[in-house]
C-alpha angles and dihedrals in degrees: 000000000000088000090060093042091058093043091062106039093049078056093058097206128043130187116235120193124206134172120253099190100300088335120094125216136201131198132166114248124179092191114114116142134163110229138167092348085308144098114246129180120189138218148156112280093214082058122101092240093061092063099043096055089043085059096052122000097212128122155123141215128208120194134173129214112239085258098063093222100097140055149172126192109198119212129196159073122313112210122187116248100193094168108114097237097073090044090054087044085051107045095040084063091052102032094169080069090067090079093072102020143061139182090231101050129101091238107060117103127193115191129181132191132251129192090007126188124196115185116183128210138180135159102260104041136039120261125288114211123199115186113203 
């Protein structure tokens, strides 16, 4: 899993799909944290995204490394973690998020995965997979 982490977070951005009913729908995140022996993410519950995950907790994220030779797509289940620890942890780690959201408000959304999958893939050797 720490692999993973630091993949992602030496990307920047990653993409994360949800479903929207039978539509999928794709938005850039930059959240990835380590926390309790767990991945989180972390966004905002009045989002879309939010509800959409709540609805049906799978999903998946692809990022690429700034190379573009490398690549992970992330599946799992998303489960909400609404207990404050993980929402300090995280926002300590991204403190510019600060500026929108608090541990204490009714906004801020912590989520971990269960039953991941990372798969990695690059051009030159066949794919790696890691299951958390």
């Amino acid at each position: 899993m720490e692999e993973v982490v630091k993949f992602l977070k030496a990307c920047g951005a990653y993409f994360l799909a949800t479903a929207d009913g039978d539509q999928p729908r794709v938005r850039p995140f930059g959240t990835a944290n380590i926390f309790e022996g767990k991945l989180y993410i972390q966004t905002g519950k009045s989002k879309d995204c939010s509800k959409q995950i709540q609805k049906n907790g799978k999903v998946e994220i692809c990022a690429m490394n700034k190379a573009g030779n490398e690549w992970v797509r992330i599946a799992g289940t998303l489960v909400r973690d609404d207990r404050r620890e993980p929402k300090v942890d995280m926002l300590e780690h991204y403190p510019e998020l600060k500026s929108m959201y608090s541990p204490d408000d009714d906004n801020t959304e912590t989520l971990y995965f269960k039953d991941a999958t990372a798969t990695f893939y690059s051009f030159t050797a066949a794919p790696r997979t890691v299951k958390f």
